[in-house]
NUVEX-717411 format. One record per residue (C-alpha): residue number from 1; x, y, z. Coordinates in Angstrom, 1 decimal, always signed. Each point is the difference from the previous one (the first is absolute). Layout:
BEGIN
NUM, X, Y, Z $
...
END
This chain:
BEGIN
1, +0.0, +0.0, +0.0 $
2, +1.3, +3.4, -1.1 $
3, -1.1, +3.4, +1.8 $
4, -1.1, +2.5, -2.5 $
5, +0.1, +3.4, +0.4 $
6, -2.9, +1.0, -2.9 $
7, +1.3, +3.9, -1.8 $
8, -3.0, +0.8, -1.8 $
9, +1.6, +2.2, -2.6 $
10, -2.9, +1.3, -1.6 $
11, -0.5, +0.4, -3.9 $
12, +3.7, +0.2, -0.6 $
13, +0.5, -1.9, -3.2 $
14, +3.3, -2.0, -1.0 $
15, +1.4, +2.5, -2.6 $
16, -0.1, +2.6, +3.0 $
17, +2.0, -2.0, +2.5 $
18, +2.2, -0.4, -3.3 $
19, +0.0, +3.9, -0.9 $
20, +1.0, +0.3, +3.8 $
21, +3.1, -2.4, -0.4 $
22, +0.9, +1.4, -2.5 $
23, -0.1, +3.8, +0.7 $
24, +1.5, -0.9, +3.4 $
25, +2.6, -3.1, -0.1 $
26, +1.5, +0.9, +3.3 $
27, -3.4, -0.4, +1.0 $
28, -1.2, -3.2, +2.9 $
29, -2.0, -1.4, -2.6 $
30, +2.3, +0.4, -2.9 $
31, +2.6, -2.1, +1.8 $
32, -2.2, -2.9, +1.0 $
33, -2.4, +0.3, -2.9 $
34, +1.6, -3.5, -1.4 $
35, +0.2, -1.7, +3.0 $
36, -4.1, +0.6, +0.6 $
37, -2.6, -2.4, -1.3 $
38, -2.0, +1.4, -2.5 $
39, -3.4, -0.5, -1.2 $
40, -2.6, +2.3, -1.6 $
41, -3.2, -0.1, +0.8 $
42, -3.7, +0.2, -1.3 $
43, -3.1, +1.2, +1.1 $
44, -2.6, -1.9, -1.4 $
45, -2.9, +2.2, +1.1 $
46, -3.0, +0.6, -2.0 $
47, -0.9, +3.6, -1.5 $
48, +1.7, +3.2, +1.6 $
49, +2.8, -1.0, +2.6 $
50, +1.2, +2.6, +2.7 $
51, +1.9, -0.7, +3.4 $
52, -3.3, -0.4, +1.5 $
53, -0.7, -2.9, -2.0 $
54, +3.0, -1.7, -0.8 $
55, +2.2, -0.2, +4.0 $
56, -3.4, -2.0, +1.0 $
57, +0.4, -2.5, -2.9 $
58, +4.0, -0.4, +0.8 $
59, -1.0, -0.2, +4.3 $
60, -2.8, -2.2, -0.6 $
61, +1.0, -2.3, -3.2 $
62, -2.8, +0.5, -2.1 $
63, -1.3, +2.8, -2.8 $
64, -2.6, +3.1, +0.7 $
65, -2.5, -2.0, -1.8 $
66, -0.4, -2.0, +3.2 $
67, +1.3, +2.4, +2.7 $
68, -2.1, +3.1, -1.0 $
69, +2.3, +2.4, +1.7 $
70, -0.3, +2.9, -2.4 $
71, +0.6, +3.0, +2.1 $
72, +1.3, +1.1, +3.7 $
73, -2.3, -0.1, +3.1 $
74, -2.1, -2.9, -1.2 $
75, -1.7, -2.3, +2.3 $
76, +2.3, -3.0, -0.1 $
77, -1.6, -2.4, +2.7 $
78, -1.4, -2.2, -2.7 $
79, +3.0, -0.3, -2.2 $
80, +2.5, -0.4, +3.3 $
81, -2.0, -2.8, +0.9 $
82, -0.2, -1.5, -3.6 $
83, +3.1, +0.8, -1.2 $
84, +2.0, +1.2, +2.8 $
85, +3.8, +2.5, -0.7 $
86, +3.1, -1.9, +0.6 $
87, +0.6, +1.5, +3.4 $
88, -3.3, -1.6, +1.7 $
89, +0.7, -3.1, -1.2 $
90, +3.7, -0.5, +1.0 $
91, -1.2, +1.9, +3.5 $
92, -2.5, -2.6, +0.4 $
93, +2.1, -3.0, -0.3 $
94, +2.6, +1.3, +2.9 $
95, +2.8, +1.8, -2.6 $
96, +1.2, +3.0, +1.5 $
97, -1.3, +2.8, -2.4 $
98, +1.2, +3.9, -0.1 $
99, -2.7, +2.3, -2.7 $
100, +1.2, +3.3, -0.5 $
101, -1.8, +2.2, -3.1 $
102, -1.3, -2.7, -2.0 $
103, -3.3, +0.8, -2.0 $
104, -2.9, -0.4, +1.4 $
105, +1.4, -0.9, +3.7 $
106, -2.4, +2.5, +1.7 $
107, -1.5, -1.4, +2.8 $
108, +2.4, -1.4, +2.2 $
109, -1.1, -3.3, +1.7 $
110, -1.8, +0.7, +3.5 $
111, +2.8, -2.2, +1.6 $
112, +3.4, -0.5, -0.7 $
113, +0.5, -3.5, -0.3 $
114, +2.7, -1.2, -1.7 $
115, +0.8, +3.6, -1.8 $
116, +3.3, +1.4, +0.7 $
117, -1.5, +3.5, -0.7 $
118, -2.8, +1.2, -2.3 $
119, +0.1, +3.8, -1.8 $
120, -2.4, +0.0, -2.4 $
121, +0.1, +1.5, -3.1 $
122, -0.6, +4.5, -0.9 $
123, -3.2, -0.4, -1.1 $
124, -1.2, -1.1, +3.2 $
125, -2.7, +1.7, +2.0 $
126, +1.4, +0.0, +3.3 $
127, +3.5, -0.4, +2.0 $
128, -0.3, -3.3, +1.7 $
129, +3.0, -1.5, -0.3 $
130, +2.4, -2.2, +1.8 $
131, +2.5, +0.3, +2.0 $
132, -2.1, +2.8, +1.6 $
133, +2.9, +2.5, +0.2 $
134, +0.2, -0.5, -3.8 $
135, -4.0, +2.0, +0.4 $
136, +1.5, +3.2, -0.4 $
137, +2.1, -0.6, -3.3 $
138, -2.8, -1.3, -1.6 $
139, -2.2, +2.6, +1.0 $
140, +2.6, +3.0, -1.4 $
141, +0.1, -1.9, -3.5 $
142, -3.3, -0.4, -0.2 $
143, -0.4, +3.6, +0.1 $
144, +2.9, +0.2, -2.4 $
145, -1.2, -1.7, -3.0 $
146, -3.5, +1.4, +0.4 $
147, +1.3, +3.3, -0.5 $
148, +2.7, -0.6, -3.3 $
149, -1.9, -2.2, -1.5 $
150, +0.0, +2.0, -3.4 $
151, +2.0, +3.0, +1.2 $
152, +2.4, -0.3, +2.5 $
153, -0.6, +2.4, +3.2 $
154, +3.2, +1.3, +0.7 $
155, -1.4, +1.6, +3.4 $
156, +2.5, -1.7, +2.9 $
157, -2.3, -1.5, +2.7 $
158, +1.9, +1.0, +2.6 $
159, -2.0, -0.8, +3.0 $
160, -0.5, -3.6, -1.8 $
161, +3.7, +0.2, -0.8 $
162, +1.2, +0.8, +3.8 $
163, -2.1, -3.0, +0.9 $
164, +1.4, -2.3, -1.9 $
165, +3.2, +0.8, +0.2 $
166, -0.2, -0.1, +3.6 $
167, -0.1, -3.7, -0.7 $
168, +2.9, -0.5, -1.9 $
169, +1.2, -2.8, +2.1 $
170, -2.3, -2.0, +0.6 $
171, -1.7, +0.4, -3.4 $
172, +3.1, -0.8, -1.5 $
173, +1.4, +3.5, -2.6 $
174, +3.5, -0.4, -0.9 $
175, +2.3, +3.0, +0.6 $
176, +0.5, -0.2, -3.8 $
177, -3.2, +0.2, -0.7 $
178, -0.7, +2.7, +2.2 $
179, +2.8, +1.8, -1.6 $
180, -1.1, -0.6, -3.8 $
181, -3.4, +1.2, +0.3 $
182, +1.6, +3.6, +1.8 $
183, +2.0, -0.2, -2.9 $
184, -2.8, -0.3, -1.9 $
185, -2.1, +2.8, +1.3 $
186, +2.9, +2.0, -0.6 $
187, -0.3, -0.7, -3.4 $
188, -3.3, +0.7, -0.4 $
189, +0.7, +3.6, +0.5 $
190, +2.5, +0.4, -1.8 $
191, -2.1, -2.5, -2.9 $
192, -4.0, +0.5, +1.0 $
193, -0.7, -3.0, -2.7 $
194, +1.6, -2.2, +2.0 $
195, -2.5, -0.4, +2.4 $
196, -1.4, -2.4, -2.2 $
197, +2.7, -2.7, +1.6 $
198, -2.4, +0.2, +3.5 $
199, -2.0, -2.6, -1.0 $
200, +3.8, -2.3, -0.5 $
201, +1.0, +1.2, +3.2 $
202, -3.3, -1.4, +1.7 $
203, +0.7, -3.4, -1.0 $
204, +3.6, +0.6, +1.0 $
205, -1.1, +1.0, +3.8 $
206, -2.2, -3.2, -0.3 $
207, +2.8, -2.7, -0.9 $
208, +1.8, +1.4, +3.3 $
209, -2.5, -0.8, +2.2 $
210, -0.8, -3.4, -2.0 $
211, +3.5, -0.9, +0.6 $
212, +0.3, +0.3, +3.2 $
213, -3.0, -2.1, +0.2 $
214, +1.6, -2.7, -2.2 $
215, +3.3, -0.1, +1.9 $
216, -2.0, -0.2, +3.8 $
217, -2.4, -2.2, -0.8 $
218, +1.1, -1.8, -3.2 $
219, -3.3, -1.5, -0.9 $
220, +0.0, -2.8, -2.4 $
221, -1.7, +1.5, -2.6 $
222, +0.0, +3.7, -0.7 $
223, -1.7, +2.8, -2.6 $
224, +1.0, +3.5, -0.4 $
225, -1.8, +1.4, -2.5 $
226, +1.2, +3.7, -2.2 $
227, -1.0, +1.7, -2.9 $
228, +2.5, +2.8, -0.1 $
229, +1.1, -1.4, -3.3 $
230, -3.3, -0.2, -1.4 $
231, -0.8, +3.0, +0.5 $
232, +2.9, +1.6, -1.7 $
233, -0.4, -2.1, -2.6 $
234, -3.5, +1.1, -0.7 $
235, +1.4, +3.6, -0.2 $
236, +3.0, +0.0, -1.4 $
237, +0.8, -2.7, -2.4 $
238, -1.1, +2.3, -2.9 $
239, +3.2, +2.2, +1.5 $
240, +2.7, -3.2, -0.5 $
241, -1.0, -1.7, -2.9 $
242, -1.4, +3.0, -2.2 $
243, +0.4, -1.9, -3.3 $
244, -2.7, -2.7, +1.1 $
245, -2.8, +2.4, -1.2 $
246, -1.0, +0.6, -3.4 $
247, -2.0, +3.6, +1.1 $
248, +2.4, +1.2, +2.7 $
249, -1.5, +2.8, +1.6 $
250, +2.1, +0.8, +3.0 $
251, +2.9, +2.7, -0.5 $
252, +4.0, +0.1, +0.3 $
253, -0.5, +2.1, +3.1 $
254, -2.2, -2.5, +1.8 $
255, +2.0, -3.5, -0.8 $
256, +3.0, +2.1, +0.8 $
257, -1.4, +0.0, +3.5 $
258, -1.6, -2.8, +1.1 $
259, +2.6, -2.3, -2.6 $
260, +1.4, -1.7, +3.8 $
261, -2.4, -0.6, +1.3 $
262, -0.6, -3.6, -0.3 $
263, +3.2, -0.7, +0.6 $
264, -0.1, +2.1, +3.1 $
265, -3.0, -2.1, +1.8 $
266, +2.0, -3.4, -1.7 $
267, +2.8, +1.3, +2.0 $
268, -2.1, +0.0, +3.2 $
269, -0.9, -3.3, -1.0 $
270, +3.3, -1.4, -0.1 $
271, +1.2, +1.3, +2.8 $
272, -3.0, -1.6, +2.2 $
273, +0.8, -3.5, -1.8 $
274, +3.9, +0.5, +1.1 $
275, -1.0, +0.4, +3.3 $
276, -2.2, -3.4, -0.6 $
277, +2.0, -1.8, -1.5 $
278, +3.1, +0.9, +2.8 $
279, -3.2, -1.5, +2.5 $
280, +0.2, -3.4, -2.2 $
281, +3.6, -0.2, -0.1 $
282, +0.0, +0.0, +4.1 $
283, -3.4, -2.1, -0.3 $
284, +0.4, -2.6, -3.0 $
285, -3.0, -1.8, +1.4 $
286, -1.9, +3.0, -1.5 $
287, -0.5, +0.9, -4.0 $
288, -0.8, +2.6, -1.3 $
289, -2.7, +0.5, -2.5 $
290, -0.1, +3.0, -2.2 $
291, -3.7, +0.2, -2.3 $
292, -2.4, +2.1, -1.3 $
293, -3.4, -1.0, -1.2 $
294, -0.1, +1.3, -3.4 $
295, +2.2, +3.0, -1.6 $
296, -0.6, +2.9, -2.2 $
297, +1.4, +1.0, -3.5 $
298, -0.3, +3.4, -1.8 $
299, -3.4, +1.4, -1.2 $
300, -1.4, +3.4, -2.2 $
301, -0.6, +2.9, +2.1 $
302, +0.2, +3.5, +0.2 $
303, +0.8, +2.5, +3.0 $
304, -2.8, +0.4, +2.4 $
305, -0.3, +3.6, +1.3 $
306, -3.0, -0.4, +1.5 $
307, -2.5, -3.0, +2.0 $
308, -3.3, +0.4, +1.4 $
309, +0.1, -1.6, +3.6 $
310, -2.1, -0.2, +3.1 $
311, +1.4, +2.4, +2.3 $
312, -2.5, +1.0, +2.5 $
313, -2.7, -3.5, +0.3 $
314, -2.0, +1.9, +2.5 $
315, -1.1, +2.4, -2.7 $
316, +0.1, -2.9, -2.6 $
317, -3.0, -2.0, +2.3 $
318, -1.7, +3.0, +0.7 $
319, -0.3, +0.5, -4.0 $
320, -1.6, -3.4, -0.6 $
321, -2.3, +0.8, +2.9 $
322, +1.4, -2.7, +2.4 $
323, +1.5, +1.6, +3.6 $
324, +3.0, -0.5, +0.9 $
325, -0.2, -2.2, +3.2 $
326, -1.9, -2.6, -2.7 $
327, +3.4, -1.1, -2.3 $
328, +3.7, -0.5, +0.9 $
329, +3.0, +0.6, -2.1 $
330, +2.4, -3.0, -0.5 $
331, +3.7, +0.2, -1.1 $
332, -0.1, -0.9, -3.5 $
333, +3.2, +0.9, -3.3 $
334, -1.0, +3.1, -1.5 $
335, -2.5, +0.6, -2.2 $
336, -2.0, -2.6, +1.6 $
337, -1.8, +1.5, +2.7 $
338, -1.5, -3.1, +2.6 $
339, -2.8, +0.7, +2.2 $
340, -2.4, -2.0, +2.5 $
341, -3.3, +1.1, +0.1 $
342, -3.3, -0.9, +2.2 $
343, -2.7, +0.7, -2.8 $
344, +1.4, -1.8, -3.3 $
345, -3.2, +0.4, -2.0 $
346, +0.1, +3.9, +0.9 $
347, +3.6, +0.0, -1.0 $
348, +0.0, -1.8, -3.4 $
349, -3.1, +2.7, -1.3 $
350, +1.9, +2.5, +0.9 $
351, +3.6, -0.9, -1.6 $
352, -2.1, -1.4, -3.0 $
353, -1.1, +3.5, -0.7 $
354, +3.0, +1.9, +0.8 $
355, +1.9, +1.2, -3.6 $
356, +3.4, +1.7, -0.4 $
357, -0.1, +2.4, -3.1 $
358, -2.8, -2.1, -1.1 $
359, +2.0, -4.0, +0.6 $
360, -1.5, -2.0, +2.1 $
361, +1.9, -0.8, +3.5 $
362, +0.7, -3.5, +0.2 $
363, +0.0, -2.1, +3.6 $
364, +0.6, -3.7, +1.0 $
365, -1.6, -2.1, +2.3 $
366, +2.1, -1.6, +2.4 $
367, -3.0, -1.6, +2.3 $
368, -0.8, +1.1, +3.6 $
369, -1.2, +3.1, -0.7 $
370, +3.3, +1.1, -1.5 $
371, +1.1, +1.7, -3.3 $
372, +3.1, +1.2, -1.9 $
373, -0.5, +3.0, -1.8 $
374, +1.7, +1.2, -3.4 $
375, +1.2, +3.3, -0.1 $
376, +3.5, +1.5, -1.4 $
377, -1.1, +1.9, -2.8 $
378, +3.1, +1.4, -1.9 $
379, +0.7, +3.6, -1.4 $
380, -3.7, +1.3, +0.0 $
381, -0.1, +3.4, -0.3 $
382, -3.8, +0.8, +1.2 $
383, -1.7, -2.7, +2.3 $
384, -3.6, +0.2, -0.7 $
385, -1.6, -2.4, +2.7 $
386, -3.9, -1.1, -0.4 $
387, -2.3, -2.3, +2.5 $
388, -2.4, -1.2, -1.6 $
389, -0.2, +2.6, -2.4 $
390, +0.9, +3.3, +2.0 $
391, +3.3, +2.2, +0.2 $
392, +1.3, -0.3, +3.3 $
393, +2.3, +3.1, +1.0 $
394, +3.5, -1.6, -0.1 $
395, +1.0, +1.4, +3.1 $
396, -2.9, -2.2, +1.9 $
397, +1.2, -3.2, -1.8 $
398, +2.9, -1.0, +2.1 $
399, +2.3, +0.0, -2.2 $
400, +3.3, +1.2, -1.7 $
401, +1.2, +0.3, -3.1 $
402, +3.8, -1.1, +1.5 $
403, +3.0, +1.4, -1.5 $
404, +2.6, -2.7, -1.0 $
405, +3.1, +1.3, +1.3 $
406, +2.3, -2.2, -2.2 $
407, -2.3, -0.7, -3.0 $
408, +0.4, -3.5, +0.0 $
409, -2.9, -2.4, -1.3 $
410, +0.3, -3.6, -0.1 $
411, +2.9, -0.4, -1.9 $
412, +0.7, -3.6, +0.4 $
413, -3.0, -2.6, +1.4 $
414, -0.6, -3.3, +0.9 $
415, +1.0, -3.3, -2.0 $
416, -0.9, -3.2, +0.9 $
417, +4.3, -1.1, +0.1 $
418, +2.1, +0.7, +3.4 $
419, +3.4, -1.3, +1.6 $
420, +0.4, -2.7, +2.9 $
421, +4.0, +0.2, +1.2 $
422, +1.1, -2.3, +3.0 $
423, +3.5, +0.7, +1.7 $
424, +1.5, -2.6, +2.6 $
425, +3.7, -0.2, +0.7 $
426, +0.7, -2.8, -1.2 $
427, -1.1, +0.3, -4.2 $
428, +2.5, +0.3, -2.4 $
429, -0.2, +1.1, -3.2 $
430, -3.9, -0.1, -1.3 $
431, -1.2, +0.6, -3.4 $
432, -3.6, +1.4, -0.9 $
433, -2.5, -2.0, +0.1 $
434, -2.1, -1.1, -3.3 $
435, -2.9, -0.8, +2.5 $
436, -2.4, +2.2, +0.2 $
437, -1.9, -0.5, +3.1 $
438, -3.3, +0.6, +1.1 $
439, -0.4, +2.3, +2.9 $
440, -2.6, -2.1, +0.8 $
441, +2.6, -2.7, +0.9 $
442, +1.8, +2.1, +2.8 $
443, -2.6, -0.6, +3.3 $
444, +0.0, -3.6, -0.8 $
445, +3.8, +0.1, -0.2 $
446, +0.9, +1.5, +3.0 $
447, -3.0, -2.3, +1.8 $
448, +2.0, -3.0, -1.0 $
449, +3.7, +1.4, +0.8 $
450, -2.0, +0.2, +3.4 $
451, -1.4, -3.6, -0.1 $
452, -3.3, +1.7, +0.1 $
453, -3.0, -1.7, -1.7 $
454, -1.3, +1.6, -3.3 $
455, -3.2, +0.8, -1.0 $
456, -1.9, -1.9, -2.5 $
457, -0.7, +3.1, -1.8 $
458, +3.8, +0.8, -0.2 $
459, +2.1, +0.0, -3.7 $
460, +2.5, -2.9, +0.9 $
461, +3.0, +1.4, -0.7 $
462, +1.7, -0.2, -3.4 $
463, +3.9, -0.1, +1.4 $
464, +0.7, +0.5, +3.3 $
465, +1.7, +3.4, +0.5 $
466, +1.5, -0.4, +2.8 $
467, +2.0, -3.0, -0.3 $
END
């Protein structure tokens, strides 16, 4: 039995750890690149796949068609008990387990069993969390991605700030990285774009206290869970591989900018999986498994000056005639907007005769009374907003035609093809795979590393990957 410690690298495709190598050979990864396993991997979801959808296919071994999990903040009692995430199972049957970030995480478990620690993922709607000290770090980066979640909010929390770092210790910061995010904010005033690295510097903060988790309780089995890459990539790709577009409508100026920084969040990467990989070195009972769930590749777009977001949901409700103490707001990615409400029937009439300069607004039912709803309307110049027929002043709507502060659209999005790379001490040499594997064949592979029994409904695994 092998210990795995799970890196759930999000979206990142091969050719980018490969443009990383290569752009940096000094690099952790560069020099160990041919020592790693290597596999890519396939989604084999149905329709429209997204991070929502495709991290519950890879934790629970089989395809949205059968899970259903198509957004954040769904009900998942029914499909934890039918098709139960990787972490329950191995839990269950006595293996110590550590969660930290993965998808759809949020709640914890009412006890802790055999959990190391459990810090569920951003998009939660609460802080519960344990250890409990671990509360108050999850409560600050809650608050954190809630406000950059399009734009960045370079305010300084400093009262949340003070806080936290009043816990250094016990939360586990490194002096380093204390020292490289001052560094950082002296940058930012010197370089105002920069702020957009924040949202890298959040998962940075949240390896350090994951670490320290992994090397005081070293649980059996471990996630940490980041999409800083991801998220640059969405942006940004359009600024490093320019001649991938046949209509390329950003400017010199602006991939002139932002032309690093991919290979500044890959650096952040590489420097967590160092630190990793040192962890395995001293612990060769442990492996570690580096994976996304799908990847992205370059796509036609054009710079976004403008989106039209909910800003103020009071004044939103109050516009469809429902008061505010009958919905709630649930985290959700931009420019879905999620909401739980008591009256569905009075909700649905309302949203079905709600028009934006004279389009529909579409919604999704996600059961239980709850709803995601599309907004993100790019570069309008008027916003002419109707219910059921009548102009409704725009400053009574609740919402905001947002400035974009770097332009950026969806310049790379999601393919169905990611990486899986395992590092242990002991390989030599290792050439790429010509295996494609499922990611449908991971949960039941790391149940039977574990001697753990697996599920009927469970891909058997093609090759075993971690042999």
């Amino acid at each position: 039995m092998d210990k795995i410690i799970l890196y759930e690298l999000n979206e990142v495709p091969i050719r980018i750890i490969e443009y990383y190598c290569k752009m940096r050979p000094n690099s952790w990864i560069a020099k160990n690149i041919s020592s790693l396993k290597k596999f890519e991997t396939y989604c084999e979801n149905g329709g429209h796949i997204s991070p929502w959808n495709t991290w519950p296919t890879l934790h629970r071994g089989v395809t949205n068609q059968e899970h259903f999990i198509s957004d954040f903040n769904q009900d998942l009692s029914k499909v934890d008990a039918e098709f139960p995430p990787i972490w329950q199972i191995l839990a269950k049957n006595n293996v110590k387990t550590g969660v930290f970030g993965s998808l759809h995480s949020y709640p914890p478990p009412e006890t802790q069993g055999h959990y190391s620690f459990y810090v569920p993922d951003v998009f939660a709607t609460g802080k519960e969390c344990f250890p409990k000290n671990v509360e108050l770090f999850q409560d600050i980066n809650l608050k954190l991605s809630r406000k950059s979640a399009r734009n960045v909010d370079s305010t300084i929390p400093y009262k949340d700030m003070f806080k936290l770092f009043g816990k250094i210790g016990s939360l586990g910061f490194k002096a380093g990285t204390m020292k490289d995010i001052g560094g950082h904010l002296i940058q930012e005033k010197r370089t105002p774009w920069k702020t957009v690295r924040r949202r890298t510097y959040q998962t940075v903060l949240s390896f350090d206290v994951f670490f320290k988790l992994l090397k005081k309780e070293k649980p059996d089995f471990t996630t940490f869970f980041t999409n800083h890459v991801a998220s640059s990539q969405h942006r940004y790709w359009a600024a490093v591989f320019p001649t991938e577009y046949k209509d390329m409508k950003y400017g010199q100026d602006w991939i002139s900018t932002y032309e690093n920084e991919i290979l500044f969040t890959m650096g952040k990467t590489d420097e967590m999986l160092q630190k990793l990989a040192a962890f395995v070195d001293k612990n060769p009972a442990y492996k570690l498994v580096i994976t996304s769930s799908m990847g992205q590749e370059a796509v036609e777009s054009e710079p976004i000056e403008t989106q039209l977001y909910v800003t103020d949901h009071d004044a939103f409700f109050r516009m469809l005639g429902i008061a505010p103490n009958d919905y709630e707001f649930l985290p959700s990615m931009l420019p879905q907007f999620n909401y739980s409400v008591k009256d569905v029937e009075a909700f649905k009439a309302k949203v079905d005769g709600l028009k934006i300069n004279t389009k529909t607004v579409h919604y999704r039912e996600m059961g239980e009374g709850r709803f995601s709803v599309d907004l993100g309307q790019q570069n309008l110049k008027n916003v002419v907003v109707e219910l059921n027929g009548v102009e409704i002043p725009f400053d009574q709507t609740g919402l905001e035609n947002v400035v974009i502060e770097d332009k950026s659209s969806a310049t790379a999005y999601h393919i169905p093809e990611g990486h899986c790379y395992i590092y242990h001490p002991s390989y030599k040499v290792s050439e790429m795979s010509s295996h494609q594997v499922s990611t449908r064949e991971l949960m039941p592979t790391i149940l039977q590393n574990f001697a753990v029994d697996v599920p009927s409904y469970a891909q058997k695994p093609s090759i075993n990957i971690l042999s």
